[in-house]
C-alpha positions as CSV (number, residue, x, y, z in Angstrom):
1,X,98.8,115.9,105.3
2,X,97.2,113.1,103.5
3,X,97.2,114.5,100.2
4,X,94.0,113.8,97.6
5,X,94.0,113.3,94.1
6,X,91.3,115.7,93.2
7,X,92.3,119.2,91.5
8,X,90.8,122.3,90.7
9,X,91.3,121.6,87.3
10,X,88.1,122.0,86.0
11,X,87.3,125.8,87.4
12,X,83.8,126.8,86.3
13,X,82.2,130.5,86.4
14,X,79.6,128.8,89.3
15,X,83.2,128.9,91.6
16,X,82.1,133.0,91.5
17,X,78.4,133.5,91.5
18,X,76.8,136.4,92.7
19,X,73.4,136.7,94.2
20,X,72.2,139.4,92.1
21,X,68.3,140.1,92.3
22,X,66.9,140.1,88.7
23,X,64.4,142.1,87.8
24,X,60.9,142.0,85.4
25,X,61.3,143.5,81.9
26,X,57.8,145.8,82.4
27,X,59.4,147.1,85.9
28,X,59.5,151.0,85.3
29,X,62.4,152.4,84.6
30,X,62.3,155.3,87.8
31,X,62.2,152.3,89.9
32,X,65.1,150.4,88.6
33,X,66.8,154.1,89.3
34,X,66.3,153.4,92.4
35,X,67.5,150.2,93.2
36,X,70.8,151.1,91.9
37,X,70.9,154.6,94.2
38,X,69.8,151.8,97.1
39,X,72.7,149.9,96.1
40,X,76.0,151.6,95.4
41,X,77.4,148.1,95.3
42,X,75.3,147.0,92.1
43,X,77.0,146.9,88.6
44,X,74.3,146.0,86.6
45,X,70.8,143.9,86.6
46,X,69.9,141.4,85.0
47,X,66.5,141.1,83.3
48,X,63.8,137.9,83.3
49,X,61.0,136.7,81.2
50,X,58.2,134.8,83.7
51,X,60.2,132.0,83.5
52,X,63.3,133.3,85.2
53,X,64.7,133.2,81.3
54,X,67.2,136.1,80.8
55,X,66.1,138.7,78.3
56,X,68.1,141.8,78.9
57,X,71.0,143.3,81.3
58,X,70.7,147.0,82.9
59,X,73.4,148.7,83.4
60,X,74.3,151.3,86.2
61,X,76.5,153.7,84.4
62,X,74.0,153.4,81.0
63,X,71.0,154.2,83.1
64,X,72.4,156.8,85.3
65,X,73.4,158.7,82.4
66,X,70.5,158.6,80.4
67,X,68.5,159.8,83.5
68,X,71.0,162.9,84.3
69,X,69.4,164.4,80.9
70,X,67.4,167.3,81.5
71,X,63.5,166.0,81.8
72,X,64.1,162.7,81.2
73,X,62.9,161.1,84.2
74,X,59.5,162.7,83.4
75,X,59.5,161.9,79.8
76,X,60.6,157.8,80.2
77,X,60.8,157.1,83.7
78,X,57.3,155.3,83.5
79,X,58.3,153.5,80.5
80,X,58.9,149.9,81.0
81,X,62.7,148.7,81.9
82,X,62.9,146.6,78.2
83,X,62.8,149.7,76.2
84,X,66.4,151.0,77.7
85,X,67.7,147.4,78.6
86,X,71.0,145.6,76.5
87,X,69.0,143.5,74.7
88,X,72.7,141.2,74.4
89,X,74.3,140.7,77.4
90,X,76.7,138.1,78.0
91,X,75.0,134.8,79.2
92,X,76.8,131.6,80.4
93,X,76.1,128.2,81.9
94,X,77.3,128.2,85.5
95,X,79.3,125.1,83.9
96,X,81.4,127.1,81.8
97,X,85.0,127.0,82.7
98,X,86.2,130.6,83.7
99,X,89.2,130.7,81.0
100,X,86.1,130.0,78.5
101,X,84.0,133.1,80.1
102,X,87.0,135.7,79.9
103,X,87.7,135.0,76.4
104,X,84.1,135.6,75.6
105,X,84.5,138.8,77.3
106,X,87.4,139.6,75.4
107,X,85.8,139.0,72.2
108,X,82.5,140.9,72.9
109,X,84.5,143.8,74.5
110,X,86.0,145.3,77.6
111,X,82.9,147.6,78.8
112,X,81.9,143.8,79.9
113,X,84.3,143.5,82.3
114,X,82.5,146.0,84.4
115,X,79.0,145.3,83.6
116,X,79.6,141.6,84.1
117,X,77.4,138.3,82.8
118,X,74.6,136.3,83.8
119,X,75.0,133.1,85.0
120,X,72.2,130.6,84.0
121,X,71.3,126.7,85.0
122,X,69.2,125.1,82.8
123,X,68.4,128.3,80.9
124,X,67.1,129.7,84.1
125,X,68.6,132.9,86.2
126,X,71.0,131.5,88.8
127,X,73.1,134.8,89.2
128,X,76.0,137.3,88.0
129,X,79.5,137.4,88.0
130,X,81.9,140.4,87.2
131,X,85.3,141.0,85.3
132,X,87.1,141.3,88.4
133,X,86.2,138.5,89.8
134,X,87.1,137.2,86.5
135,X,90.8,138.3,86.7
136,X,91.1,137.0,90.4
137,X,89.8,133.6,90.1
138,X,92.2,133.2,86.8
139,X,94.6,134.9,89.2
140,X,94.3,132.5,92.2
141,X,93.8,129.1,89.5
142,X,97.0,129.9,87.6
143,X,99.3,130.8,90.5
144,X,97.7,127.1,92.2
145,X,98.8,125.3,89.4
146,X,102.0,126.8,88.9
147,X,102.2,125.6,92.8
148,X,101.4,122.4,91.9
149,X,103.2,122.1,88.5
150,X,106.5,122.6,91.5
151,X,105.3,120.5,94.0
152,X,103.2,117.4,93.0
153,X,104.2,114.6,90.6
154,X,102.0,115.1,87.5
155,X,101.3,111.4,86.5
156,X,100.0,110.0,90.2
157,X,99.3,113.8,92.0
158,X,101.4,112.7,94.6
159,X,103.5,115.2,96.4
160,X,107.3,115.3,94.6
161,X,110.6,115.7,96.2
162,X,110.5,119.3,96.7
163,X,107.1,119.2,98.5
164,X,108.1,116.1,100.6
165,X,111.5,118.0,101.3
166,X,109.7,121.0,103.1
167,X,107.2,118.2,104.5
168,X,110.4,116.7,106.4
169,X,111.5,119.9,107.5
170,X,108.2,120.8,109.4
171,X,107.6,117.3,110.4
172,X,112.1,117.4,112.0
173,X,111.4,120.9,113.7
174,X,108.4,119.7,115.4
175,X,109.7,116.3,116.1
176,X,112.6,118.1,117.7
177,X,110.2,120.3,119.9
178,X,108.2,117.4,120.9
179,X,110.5,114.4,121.4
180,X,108.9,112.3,118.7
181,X,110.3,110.1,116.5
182,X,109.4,110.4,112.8
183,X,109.5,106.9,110.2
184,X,110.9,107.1,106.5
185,X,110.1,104.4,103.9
186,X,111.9,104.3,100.9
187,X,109.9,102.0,98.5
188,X,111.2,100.9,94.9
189,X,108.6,98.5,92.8
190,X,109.9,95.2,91.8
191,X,109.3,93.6,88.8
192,X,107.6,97.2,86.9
193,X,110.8,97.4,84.2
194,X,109.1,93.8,83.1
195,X,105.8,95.5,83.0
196,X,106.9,98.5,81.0
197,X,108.8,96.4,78.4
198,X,106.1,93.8,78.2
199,X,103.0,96.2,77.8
200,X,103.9,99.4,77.0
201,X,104.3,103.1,79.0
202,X,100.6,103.3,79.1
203,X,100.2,100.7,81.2
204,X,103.2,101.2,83.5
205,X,101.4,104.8,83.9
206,X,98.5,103.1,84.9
207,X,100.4,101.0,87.4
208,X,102.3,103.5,89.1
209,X,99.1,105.6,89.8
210,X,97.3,102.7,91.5
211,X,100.1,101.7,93.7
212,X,100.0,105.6,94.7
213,X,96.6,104.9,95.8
214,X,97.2,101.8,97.4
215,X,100.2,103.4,99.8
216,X,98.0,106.4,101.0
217,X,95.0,103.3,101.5
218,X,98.2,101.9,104.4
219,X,98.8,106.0,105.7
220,X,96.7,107.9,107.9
221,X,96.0,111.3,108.2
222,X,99.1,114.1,108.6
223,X,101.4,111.0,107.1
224,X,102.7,112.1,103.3
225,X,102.9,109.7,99.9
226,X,105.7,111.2,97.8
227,X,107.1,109.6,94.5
228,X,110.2,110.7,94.1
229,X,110.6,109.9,90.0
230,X,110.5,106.5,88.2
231,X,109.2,103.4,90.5
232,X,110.5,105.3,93.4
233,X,107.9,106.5,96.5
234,X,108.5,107.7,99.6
235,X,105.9,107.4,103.3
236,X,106.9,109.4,105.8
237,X,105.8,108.8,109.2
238,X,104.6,111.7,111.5
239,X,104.8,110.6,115.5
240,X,105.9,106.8,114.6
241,X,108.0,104.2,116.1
242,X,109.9,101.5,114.6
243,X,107.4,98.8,115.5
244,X,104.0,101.4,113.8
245,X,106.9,101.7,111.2
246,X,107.6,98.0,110.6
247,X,103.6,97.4,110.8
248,X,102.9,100.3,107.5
249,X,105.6,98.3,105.6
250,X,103.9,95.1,105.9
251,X,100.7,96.4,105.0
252,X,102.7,97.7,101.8
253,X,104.3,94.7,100.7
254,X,100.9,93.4,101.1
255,X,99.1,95.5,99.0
256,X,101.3,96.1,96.5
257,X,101.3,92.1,95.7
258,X,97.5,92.4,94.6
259,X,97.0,91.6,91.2
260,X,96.6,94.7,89.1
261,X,93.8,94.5,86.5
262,X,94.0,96.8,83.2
263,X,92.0,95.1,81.2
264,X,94.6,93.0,79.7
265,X,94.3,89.8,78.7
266,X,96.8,88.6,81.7
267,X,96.1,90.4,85.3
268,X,99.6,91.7,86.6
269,X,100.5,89.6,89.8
270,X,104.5,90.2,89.7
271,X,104.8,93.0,91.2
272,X,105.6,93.4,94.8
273,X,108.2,95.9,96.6
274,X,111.4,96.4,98.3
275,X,111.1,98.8,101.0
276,X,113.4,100.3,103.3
277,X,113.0,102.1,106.8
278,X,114.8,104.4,108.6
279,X,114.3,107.0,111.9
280,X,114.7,110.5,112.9
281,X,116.6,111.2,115.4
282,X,117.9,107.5,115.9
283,X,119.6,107.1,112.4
284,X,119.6,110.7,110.8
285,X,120.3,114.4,112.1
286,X,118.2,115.7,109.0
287,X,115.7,115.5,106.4
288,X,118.8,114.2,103.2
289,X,120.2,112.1,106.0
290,X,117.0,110.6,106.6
291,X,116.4,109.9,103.2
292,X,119.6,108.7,102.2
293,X,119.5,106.3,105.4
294,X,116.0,104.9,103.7
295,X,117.7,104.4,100.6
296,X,120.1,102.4,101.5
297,X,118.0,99.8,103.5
298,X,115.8,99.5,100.5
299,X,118.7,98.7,98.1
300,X,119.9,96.2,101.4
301,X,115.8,94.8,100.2
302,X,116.6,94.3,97.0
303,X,119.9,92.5,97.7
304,X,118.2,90.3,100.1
305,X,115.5,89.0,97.7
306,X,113.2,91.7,97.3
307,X,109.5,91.6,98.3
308,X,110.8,92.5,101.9
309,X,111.6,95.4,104.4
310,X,115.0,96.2,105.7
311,X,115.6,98.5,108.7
312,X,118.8,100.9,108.4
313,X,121.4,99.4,110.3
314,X,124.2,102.1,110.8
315,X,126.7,99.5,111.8
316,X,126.3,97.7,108.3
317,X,124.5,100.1,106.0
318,X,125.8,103.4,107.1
């Protein structure tokens, strides 16, 4: 799959929004009763000024209780809502980020967790959330980066080995099903040592995340971008010949001899690559075969000059 270099990194509490109906603070109390016997499913309601501004939070457990109190549905039940509401319930911006919002919760107390928050744009009523969608979102967000923490290369977001490894071994299995042929390119930058040394790590960080972008601008969608550690990437292929194979390469070298502007004072125009290619089934019975295959054509590159593509010969390079 062409891969995209957007994360969930920036999780916010909107991610979770309920569409709670809020009610008016001089609604009588009776008939906020009601609405939660209507509605088994409601935790708590939130309360609104004329201007959709939250003043208050009712909740179930609070109200139900007072009301099981002999007489006191005759006493207060025509009383407005305000005089029995929280008058400090927990309120958010639907921007906040959901790690903020649970230590909030934390901090104010755990009867929170089932009472839940109001969620506000602008200062306005947008909606509720709960503490257990809380837990679940965090949940879900950490096990997805600890996913992606294992699988993608943290400077470019590029799929690493270990993601492009299963990759091969879907794309072999159904290759071998099919009859297709599947295209490796092992790619190693020349020239970015020089960059490195000459203006620093931050710029040779900067560099190998634009030439990530400029590969998957030469792949289309269902082929994979991997960078396999240092100045090393990896395209594979899915349903491609030597000739579709031999045309992505040259689209590569092509690209990656743009100039690279950083805002230096000099624009970087030495860098260029030396790739190498190699085929499943025609020069590999697996995905380290494969790879190792591509490896060696691209160091064949670099012998020959660099800035060029080698095919894997197995007669001279295997």
């Amino acid at each position: 799959m062409k891969q995209q270099e957007s994360k969930d990194n920036n999780l916010t509490v909107e991610s979770m929004l309920r569409a709670v109906p809020a009610i008016k603070a001089d609604m009588r109390s009776k008939t906020v009763l009601d609405l939660f016997h209507k509605d088994k499913q409601l935790y708590s309601l939130p309360v609104v000024n004329d201007k959709l501004k939250p003043v208050g939070m009712v909740v179930r457990q609070e109200i139900t209780e007072t009301f099981s109190k002999p007489y006191f549905k005759e006493l207060v039940g025509d009383k407005p809502i305000s005089d029995m509401m929280n008058n400090n319930p927990i309120i958010v911006d639907h921007n906040t980020a959901v790690e903020d919002v649970a230590r909030i919760i934390l901090d104010a107390g755990i009867q929170h967790m089932v009472s839940g928050f109001i969620i506000t744009k602008d200062g306005r009523y947008l909606g509720m959330g709960n503490g257990y969608d809380l837990i679940n979102e965090i949940i879900n967000y950490r096990q997805k980066h600890l996913f992606d923490l294992a699988h993608f290369d943290q400077l470019t977001n590029l799929p690493n080995r270990t993601l492009l490894l299963d990759r091969l071994a879907q794309a072999i299995s159904i290759s071998s099903r099919n009859n297709n042929k599947i295209s490796l390119l092992f790619i190693d930058l020349d020239g970015f040592k020089f960059v490195n040394d000459t203006f620093g790590h931050n710029i040779g960080d900067n560099l190998l995340k634009e030439v990530g972008k400029r590969l998957l601008g030469c792949i289309r969608e269902g082929d994979t971008v991997a960078r396999l550690g240092g100045d090393e990437f990896v395209v594979s292929l899915l349903e491609s010949d030597l000739k579709r194979a031999i045309m992505v390469a040259e689209r590569i070298l092509e690209k990656l001899k743009q100039p690279y502007d950083f805002g230096l004072k000099d624009v970087i125009t030495n860098i260029s690559g030396s790739i190498g290619i190699a085929e499943y089934p025609d020069h590999a019975g697996n995905r380290s075969e494969l790879i190792e295959a591509a490896d060696k054509a691209m160091y064949a590159a670099k012998k020959r000059g660099k800035n060029q593509y080698v095919v894997f010969d197995p007669a001279h390079l295997g």
